[in-house]
N, C-alpha and C positions, 0 to 999 in steps of 0.2 A: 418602397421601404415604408410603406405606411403605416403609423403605428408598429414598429418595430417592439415595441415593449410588449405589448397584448402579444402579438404573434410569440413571441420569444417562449413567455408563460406558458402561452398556452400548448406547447411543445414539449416543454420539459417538466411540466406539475402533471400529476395524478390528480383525476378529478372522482370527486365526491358529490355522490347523489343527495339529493336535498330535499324533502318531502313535507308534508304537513298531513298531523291525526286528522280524523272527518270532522268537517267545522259543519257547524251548527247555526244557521245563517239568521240572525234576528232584525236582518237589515230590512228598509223598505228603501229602496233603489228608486223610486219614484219623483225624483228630485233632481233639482239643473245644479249641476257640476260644470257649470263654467262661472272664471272667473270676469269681472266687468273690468274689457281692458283698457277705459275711463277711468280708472282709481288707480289703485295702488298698484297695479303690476304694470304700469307703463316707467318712463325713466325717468322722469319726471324732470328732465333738465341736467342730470348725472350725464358724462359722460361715459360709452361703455369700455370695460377694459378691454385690450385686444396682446397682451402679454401674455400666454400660455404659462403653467404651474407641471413643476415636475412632482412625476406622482411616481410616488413609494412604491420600490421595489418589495417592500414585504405585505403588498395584494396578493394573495392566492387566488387562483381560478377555481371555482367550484362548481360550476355551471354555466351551460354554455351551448350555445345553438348557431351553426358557422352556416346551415342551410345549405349546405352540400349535399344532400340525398336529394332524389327524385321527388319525394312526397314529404309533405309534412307531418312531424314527428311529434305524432300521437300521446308520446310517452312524455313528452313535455309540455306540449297544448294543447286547448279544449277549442271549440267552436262555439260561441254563443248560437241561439236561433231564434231570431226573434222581428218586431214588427214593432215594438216597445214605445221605438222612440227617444230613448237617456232618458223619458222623464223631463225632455225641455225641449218637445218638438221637432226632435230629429226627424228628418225627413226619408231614413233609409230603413231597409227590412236588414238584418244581417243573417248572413245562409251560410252554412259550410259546405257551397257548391266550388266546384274547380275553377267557376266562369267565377270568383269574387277572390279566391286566395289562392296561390302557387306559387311551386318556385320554378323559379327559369334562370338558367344560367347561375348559378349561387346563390338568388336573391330570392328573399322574399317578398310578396307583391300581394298587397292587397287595394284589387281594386272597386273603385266605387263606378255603378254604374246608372244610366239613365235608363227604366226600367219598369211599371208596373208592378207589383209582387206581394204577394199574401202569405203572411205567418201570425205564427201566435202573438198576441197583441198583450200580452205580459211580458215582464225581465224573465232571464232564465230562473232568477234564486227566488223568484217571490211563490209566497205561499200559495197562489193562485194561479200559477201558471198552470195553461192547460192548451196544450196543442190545438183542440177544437174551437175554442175560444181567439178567431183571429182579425185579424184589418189588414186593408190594404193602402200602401207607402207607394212613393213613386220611385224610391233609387234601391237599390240591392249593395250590398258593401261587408264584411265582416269586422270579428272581433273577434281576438283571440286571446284567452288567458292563462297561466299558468298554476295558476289553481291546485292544490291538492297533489302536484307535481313541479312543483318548485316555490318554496314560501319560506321567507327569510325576515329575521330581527337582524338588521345591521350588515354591511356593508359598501361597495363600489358595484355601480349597476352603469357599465356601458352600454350605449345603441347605437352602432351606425346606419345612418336612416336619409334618404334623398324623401323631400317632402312635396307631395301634391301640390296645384295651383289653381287659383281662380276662386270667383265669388262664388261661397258656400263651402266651401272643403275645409273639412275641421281633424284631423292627422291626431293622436296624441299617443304619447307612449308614457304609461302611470301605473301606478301602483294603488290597490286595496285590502283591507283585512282580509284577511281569512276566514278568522273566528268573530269577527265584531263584537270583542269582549267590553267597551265603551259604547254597547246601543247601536241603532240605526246611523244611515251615515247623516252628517259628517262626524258622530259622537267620536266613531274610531277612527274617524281617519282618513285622507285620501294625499297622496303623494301625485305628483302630475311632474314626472321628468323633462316632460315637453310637451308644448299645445303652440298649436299656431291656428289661423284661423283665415282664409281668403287672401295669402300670399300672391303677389304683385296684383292684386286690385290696386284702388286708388288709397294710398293713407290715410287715412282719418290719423294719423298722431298730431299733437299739438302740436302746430308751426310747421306744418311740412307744405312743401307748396303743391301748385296740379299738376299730376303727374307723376307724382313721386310715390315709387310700388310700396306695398306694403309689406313686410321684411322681418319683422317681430318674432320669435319665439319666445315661450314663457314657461317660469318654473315656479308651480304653485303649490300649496300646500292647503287643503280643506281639513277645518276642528272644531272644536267647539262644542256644539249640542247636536240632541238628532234634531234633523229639520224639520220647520221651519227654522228652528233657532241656531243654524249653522255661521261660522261665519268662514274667511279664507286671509289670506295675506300672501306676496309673490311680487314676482318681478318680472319687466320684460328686457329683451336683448335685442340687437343688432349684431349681428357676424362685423370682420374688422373691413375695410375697405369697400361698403358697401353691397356685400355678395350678400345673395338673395340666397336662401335654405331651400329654394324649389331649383335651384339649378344645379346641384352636385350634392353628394355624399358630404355627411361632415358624422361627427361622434358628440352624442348629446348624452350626459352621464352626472351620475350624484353621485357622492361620500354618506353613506348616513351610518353616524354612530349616537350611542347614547349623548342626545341631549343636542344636538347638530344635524343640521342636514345642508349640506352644501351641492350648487350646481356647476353644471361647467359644457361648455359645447368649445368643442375638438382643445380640451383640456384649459380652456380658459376660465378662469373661476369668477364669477359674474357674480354670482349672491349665494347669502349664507343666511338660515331661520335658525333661532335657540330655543328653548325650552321656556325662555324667560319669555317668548315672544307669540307662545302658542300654549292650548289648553285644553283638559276634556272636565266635562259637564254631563254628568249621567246616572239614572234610574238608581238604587240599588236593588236588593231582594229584596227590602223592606217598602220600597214606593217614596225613598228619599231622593229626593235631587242631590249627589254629592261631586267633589272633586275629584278626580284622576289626580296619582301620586306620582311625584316623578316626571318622568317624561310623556306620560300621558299626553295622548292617543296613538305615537309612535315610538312604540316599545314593546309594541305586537310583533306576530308574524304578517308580511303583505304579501302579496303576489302578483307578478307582470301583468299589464293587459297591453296590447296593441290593437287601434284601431281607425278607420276611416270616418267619421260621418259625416254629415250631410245636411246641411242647415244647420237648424234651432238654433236658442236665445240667444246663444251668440253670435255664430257668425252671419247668421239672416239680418240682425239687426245693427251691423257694425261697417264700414267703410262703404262698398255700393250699395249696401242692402238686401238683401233676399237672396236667391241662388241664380247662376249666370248656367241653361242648362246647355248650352253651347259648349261650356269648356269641357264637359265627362264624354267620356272618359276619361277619370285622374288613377293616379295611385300612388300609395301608401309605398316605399321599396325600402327592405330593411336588409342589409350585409350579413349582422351580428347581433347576436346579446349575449352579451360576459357579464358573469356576475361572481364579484369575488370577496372573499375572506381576510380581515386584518389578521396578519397570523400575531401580531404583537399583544394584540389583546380581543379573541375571536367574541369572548361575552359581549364585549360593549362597541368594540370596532373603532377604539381608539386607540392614536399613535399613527395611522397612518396618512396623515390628512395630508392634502395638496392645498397650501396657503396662498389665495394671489392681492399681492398688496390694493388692488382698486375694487376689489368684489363689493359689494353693498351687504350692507347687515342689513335685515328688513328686520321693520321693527314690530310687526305683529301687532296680535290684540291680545289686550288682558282678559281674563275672568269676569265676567259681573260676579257681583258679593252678592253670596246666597245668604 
């Protein structure tokens, strides 16, 4: 009876296809998109809630991928290909071979593996990507996005997702523009539904003793300026009764309406960003540095990404250190992703929040005065 409520929805709503016009990518993707989880996205002493939030019956399903067919479905994700790197050292090529992503049994798996392998040594979106132009990585892993078939301003984005293990394995399922109408990132934006990083290694959190696995997921938020002048704000979690997120299935999911963006793993509401707590900073046509209005930088369209990787800045550099290449084969295994509609108010995606009295308001960064 798991998750009875999704199931129910998604049975008896009509779904509605969800797309995005061709974006026009002015991003340079070149840049470390993780957060230091030394700062502000640890708990800092907060105790986490573990009282789950009842969530509104007036989500509509609008989209949605159960991973029941044989083959992955094209019409809703894309395959990155690339050798890239994130931009912060990643140590994987990502392929859309059948040896890196599949489904099996309902699920989807994207695994990361130990590997030599050469590809184009650009991101997909950069102006310079060129097939010929390549390097060779030592793991192989995928990335998949939803891109230009599936891209949304506002609402509930569940994932049920069992989470790789061991030092080096960096899992994350998040959200980016589309259009990067706020500049390169982080000007528009980056949403991070969930990261973990080297689950049950040793913990580096503060005060933890020897021995004690590392357990953490986090729910970030990247804004600010294009980088270098990016900044981030987030938080991290522990599941309740010490359960580790590499041993079982759990549902990792936001609310995001104008002006809010709240998280929650298997409906527990951990933390919540506002508008007062986050900001964009960017170019206009004229070559002025200006303000983003409103809710700026998330008041776009984003699109899913799911992915495995493999090292870099963070997780090489965090509790053991470097990559353990003993533990890969790992994988990435995803159930679901629902994503649904406030029908109370579809423009803005308000009215239907799930409130849990212990969540933490992060308190973000201001603006510097231009």
């Amino acid at each position: 009876m798991y998750h009875l409520k999704c199931l129910l929805i998604a049975l008896t709503i009509p779904l509605f296809g969800c797309g995005s016009d061709s974006a026009s990518d002015t991003t340079n993707i070149s840049t470390v998109t993780a957060p230091d989880i030394s700062a502000d996205t640890t708990n800092s002493g907060i105790q986490d809630p573990i009282m789950g939030s009842l969530v509104s019956e007036q989500w509509r399903l609008i989209w949605h991928d159960e991973f029941n067919e044989a083959n992955i479905d094209l019409t809703k994700w894309s395959f990155e290909v690339n050798c890239f790197g994130g931009g912060n050292n990643e140590q994987q090529c990502y392929t859309n071979r059948e040896d890196n992503a599949f489904i099996e049994q309902g699920i989807l798996k994207i695994v990361a593996l130990k590997e030599n392998f050469t590809g184009p040594a650009a991101q997909d979106d950069d102006a310079n990507y060129n097939p010929s132009n390549t390097r060779i990585l030592p793991y192989t892993s995928a990335r998949l996005r939803s891109k230009n078939k599936g891209d949304w301003t506002f609402g509930r984005f569940e994932i049920r997702a069992k989470l790789p293990q061991g030092q080096g394995t960096w899992p994350a399922i998040w959200m980016l523009p589309t259009d990067w109408a706020y500049g390169g990132w982080a000007g528009s934006g980056e949403i991070d539904i969930m990261e973990a990083v080297n689950l049950k290694a040793q913990s580096d959190e503060k005060g933890v003793s020897s021995g004690q696995e590392e357990s953490r997921v986090h729910g970030t938020l990247h804004y600010g300026r294009a980088w270098p002048d990016n900044v981030y704000s987030g938080k991290g979690f522990h599941l309740p009764r010490g359960v580790n997120p590499a041993d079982d299935f759990h549902e990792y999911a936001i609310e995001w309406q104008e002006g809010e963006i709240r998280w929650f793993v298997d409906d527990i509401h951990f933390a919540t960003q506002r508008e007062t707590g986050w900001y964009s900073q960017y170019m206009n046509d004229d070559g002025l540095l200006i303000n983003g209005t409103g809710s700026a930088p998330f008041d776009q369209k984003f699109h899913l990404l799911l992915n495995f990787a493999v090292g870099g800045n963070w997780s090489a550099n965090v509790n053991d250190k470097g990559i353990d290449e003993g533990v890969f084969p790992q994988s990435l295994e995803i159930d679901y992703v629902r994503v649904y509609e406030c029908t109370i108010s579809p423009q803005t995606g308000a009215g239907c929040e799930a409130m849990g009295d212990e969540a933490v308001l992060v308190e973000g960064k201001q603006a510097p005065t231009l």
